[in-house]
C-alpha positions as CSV (number, residue, x, y, z in Angstrom):
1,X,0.0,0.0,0.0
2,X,1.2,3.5,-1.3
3,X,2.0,5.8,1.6
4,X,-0.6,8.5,0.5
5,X,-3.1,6.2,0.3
6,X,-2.3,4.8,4.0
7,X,-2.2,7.9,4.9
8,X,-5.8,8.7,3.7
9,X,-7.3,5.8,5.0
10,X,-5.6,6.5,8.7
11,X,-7.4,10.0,8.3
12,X,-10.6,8.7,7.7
13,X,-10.4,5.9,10.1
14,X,-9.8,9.2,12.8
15,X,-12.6,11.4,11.4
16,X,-15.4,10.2,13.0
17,X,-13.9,10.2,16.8
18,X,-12.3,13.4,15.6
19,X,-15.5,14.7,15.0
20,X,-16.9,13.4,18.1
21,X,-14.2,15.3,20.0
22,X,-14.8,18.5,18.5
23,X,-18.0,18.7,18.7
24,X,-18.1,18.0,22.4
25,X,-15.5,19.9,23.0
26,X,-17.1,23.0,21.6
27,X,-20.3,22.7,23.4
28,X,-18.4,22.3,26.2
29,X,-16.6,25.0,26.3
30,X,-19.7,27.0,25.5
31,X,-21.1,25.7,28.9
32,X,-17.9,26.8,30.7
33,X,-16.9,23.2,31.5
34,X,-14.2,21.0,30.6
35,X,-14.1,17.3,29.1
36,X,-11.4,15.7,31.3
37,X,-10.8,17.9,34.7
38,X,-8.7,15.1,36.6
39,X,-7.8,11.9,37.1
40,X,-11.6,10.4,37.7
41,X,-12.5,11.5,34.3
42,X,-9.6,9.6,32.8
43,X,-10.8,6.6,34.6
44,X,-14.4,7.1,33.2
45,X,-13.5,7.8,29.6
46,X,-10.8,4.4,30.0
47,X,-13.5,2.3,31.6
48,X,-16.2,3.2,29.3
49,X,-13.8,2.4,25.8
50,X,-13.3,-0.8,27.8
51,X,-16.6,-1.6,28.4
52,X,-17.5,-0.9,24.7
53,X,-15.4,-2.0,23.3
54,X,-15.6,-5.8,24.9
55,X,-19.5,-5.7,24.6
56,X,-19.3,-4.8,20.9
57,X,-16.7,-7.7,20.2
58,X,-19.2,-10.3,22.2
59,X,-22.2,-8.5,20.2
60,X,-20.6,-8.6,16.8
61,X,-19.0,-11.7,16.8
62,X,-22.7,-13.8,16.4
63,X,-24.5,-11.1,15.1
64,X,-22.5,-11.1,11.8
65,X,-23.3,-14.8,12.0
66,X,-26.8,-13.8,12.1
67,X,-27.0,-14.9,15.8
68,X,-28.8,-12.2,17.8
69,X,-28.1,-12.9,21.3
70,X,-30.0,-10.9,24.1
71,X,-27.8,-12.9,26.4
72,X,-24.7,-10.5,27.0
73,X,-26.0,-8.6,29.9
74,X,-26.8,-12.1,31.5
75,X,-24.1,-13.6,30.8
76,X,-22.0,-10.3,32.8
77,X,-24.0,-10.6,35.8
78,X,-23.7,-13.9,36.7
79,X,-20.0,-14.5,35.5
80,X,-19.5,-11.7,37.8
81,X,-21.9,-12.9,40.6
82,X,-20.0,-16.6,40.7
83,X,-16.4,-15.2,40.6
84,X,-17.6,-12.5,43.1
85,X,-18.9,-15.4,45.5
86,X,-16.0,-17.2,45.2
87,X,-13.7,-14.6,45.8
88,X,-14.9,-13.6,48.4
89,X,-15.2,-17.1,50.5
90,X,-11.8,-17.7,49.0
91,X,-10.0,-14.3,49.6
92,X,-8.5,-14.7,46.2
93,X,-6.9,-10.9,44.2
94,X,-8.4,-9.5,41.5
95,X,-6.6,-11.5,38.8
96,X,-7.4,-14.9,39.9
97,X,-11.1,-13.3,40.2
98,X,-11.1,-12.1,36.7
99,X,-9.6,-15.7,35.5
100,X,-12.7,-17.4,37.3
101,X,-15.2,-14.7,35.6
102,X,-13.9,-15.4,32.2
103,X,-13.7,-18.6,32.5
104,X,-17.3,-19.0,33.7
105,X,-18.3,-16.5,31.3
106,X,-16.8,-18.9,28.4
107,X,-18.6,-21.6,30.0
108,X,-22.0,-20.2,30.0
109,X,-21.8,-19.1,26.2
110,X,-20.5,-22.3,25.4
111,X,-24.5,-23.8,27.3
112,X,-26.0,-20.9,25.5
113,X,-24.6,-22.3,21.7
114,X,-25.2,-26.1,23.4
115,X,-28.5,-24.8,23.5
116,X,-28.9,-23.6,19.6
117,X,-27.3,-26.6,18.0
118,X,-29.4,-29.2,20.2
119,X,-32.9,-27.6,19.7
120,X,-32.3,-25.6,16.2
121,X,-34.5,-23.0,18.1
122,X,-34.2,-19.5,16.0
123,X,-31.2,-17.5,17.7
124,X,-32.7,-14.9,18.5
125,X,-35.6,-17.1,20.8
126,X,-32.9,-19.5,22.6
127,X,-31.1,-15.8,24.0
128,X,-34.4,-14.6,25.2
129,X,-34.8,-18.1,27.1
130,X,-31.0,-18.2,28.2
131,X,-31.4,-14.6,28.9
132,X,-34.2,-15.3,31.6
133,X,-32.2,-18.6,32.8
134,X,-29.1,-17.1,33.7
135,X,-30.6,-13.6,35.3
136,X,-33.0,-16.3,37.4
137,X,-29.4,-18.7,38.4
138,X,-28.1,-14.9,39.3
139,X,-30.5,-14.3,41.4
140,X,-30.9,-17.9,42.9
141,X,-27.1,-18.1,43.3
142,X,-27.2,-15.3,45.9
143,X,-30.6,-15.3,46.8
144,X,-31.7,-11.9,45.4
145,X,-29.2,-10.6,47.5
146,X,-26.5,-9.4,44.6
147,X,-22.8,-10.1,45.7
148,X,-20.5,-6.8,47.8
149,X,-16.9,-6.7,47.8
150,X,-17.1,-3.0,48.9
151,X,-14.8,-3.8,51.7
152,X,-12.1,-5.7,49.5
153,X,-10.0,-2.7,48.5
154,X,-7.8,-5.0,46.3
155,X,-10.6,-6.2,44.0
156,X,-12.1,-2.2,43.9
157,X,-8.1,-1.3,43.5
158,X,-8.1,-2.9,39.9
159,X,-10.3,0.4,38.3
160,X,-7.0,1.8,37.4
161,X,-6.5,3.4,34.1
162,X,-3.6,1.2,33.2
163,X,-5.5,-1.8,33.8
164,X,-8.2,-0.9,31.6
165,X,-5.9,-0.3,28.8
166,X,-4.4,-3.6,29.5
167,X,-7.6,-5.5,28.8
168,X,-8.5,-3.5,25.7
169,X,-5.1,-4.3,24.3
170,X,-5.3,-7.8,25.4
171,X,-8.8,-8.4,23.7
172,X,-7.8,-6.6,20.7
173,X,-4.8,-8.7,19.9
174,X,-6.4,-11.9,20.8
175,X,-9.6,-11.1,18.6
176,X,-7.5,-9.8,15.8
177,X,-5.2,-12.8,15.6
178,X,-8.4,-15.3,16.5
179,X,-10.1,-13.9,13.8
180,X,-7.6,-12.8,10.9
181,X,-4.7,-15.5,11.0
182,X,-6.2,-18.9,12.5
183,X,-8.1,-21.7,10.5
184,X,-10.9,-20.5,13.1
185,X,-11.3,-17.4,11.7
186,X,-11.1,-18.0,8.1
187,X,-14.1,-21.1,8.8
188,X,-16.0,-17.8,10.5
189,X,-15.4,-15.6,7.5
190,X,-15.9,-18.8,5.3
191,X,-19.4,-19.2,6.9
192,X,-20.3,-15.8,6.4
193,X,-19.6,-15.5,3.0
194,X,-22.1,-18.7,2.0
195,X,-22.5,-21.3,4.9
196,X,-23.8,-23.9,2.7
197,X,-21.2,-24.2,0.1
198,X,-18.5,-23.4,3.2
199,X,-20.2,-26.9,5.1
200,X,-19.7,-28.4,2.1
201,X,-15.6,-28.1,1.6
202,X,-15.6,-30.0,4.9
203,X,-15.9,-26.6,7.4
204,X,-17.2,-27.6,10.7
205,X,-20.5,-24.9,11.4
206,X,-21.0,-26.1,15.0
207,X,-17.7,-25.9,16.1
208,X,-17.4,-22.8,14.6
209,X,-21.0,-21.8,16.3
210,X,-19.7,-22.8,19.6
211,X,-16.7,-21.6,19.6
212,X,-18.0,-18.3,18.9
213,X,-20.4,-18.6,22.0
214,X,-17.4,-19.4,24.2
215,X,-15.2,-16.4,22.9
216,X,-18.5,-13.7,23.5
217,X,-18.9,-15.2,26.7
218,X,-15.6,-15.0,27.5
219,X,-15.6,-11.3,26.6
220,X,-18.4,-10.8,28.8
221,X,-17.1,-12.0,31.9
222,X,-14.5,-9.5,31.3
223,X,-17.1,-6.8,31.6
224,X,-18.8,-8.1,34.0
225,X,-15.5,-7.9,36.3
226,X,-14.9,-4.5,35.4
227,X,-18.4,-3.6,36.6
228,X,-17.8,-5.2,39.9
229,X,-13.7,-4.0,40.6
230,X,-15.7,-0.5,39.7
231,X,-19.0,-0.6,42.1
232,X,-17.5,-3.4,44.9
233,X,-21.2,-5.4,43.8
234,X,-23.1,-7.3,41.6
235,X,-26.9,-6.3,42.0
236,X,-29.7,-8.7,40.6
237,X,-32.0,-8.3,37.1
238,X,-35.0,-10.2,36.6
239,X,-36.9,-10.3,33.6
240,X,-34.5,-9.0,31.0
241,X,-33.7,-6.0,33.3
242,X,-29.6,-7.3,31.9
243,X,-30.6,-6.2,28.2
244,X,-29.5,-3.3,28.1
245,X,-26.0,-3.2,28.4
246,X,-26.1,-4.9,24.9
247,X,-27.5,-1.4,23.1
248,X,-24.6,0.2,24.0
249,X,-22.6,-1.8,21.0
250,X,-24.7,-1.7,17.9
251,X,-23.3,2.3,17.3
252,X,-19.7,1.6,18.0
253,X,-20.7,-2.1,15.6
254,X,-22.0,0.4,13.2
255,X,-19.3,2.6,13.7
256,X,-16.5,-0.3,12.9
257,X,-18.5,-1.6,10.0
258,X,-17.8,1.8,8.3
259,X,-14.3,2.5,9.8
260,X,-13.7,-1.2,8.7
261,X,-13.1,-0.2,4.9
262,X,-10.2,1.8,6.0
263,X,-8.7,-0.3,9.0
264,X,-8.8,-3.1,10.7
265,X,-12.3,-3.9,11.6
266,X,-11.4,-4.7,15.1
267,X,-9.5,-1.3,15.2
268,X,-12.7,0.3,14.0
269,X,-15.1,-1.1,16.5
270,X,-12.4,0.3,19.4
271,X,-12.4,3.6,17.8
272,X,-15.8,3.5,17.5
273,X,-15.8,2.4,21.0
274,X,-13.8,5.9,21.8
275,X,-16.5,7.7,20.4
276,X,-18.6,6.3,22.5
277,X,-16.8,6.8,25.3
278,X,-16.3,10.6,24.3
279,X,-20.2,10.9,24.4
280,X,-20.8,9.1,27.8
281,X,-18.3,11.4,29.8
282,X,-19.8,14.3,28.2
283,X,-23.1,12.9,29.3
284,X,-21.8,12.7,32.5
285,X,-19.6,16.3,32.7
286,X,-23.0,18.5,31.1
287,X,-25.2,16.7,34.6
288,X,-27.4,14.6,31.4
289,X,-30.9,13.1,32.5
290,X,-30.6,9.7,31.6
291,X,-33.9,10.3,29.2
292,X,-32.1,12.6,27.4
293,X,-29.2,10.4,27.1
294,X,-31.7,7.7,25.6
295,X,-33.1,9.9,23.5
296,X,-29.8,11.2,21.9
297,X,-28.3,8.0,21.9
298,X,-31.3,6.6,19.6
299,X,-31.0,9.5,18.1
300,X,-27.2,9.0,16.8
301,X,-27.8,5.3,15.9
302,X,-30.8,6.6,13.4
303,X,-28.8,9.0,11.9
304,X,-25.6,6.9,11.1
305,X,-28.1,4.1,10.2
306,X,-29.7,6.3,7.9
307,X,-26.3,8.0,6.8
308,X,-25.5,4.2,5.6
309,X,-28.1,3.9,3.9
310,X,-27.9,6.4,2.0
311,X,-24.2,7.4,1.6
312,X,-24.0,6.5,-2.0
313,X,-26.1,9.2,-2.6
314,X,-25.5,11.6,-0.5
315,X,-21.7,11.2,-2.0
316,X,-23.2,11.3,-5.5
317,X,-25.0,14.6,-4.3
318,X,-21.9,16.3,-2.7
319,X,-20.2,15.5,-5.6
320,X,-21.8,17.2,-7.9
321,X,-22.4,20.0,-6.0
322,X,-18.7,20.2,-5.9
323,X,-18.0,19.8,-9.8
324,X,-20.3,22.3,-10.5
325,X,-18.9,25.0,-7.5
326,X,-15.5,24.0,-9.3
């Protein structure tokens, strides 16, 4: 690749959380505040990309599949409920407690694609059941009572700024070398190019299925652990009360798709993530109502949505607008 042309697409990979930036910036400044004032804002902006920015690899990785999975939020809170539990009968540190929250996390998504491949349920209906099965083990586990580590300053120690950073890297690199250079991943882009004609060169679609259930899970029990190091507890959903830390991906998914033609898609779902990120601290610096927040959150997923559907021509449009201004 020419350097001018790496160049180009490294600027337009930037633009939108560039944009993002500038915007908030300006309409912060207008209101007399500032973005980032100290180190807790850091910490919010760094937690948030990480928290994005794992949920929209879990989301992602079945939805391109065509596997929509209301399961993420599930899967967090009781990954994070059993490694809580056992840390703290166990007094084990914050690593060993994220190992176990992975690890169960992996585990449940693995019973989730069990699930799928047994019944050949629709997707989308086996998450809504597993999504109601784990918040209901969640709450069974502790008996409605949630799980507090408030007093275990070691596990609240780990919502440090470098540790976050640690995770996204870690995630990226694994997902970007799962995914891009491993037979795995080219059976996953394989399947999504034509899944009959892929089963038929000898490509294994369950595996492939389960395994992708196991990695989102995985990913998920990440988050979850973050959400507990940050609050000291795990409280209790019932009746899909855990859905709706999944909506805070499809923008950032969106986001990567388009960033994607320039950059690595993985790259493009973290900067994506950023941008995210960028809008959540603002949210949080300007006092936001959380119904506002909805609202312009909905607001910014229509308008890219619509944006893609549409680009070619409103390109076509700006175009020649510009050829005739020339």
């Amino acid at each position: 690749m020419k350097k001018s042309s790496m160049l180009k697409n490294i600027v337009l990979s930037l633009l939108i959380p560039a944009a993002v930036f500038a915007v908030l910036e300006i309409i912060a400044v207008s209101k007399g505040v500032k973005l980032f004032t100290n180190a807790d804002s850091w910490k919010l902006f760094f937690r948030a990309v990480a928290n994005v920015t794992l949920t929209t690899f879990a989301l992602s990785i079945n939805l391109d599949s065509g596997r929509f999975d209301f399961s993420l939020g599930a899967v967090s809170m009781l990954s994070a409920t059993i490694a809580g539990t056992i840390s703290q009968q166990a007094n084990l540190g914050p690593w060993p407690t994220l190992g176990i929250a992975v690890l169960t996390a992996a585990l449940l998504g693995l019973i989730h694609g069990l699930v799928y491949v047994i019944t050949r349920i629709p997707p989308i209906i086996v998450s809504l059941g597993m999504t109601l099965f784990y918040e209901g083990c969640a709450f069974a586990f502790t008996g409605g009572k949630g799980v507090s580590l408030v007093t275990r300053r070691d596990i609240t120690g780990f919502s440090q700024i470098g540790n976050y950073i640690l995770l996204i890297a870690a995630a990226l690199v694994i997902i970007i070398l799962l995914f891009d250079y491993t037979r795995f991943g080219a059976d996953y882009r394989a399947l999504l190019s034509g899944q009959k004609i892929a089963v038929e060169t000898g490509i294994h679609e369950i595996f492939n299925a389960l395994a992708c259930y196991a990695i989102s899970g995985a990913l998920m029990g990440m988050v979850g652990f973050i959400s507990l190091a940050n609050t000291g507890s795990q409280q209790m959903s019932l009746n899909f009360g855990s859905i709706g830390i999944m909506f805070t991906a499809f923008l950032p998914m969106f986001i990567g798709g388009w960033i994607g033609r320039y950059i690595n898609k993985c790259v493009g779902i973290l900067l994506g993530a950023v941008s995210m990120a960028l809008i959540s601290l603002a949210y949080a610096r300007f006092d936001t109502a959380s119904s506002v927040q909805s609202i312009v959150s909905a607001l910014l997923l229509v308008l890219f949505l619509i944006y893609l559907n549409n680009e070619f021509a409103i390109l076509s449009k700006f175009r020649s607008k510009k050829a005739v201004l020339s």
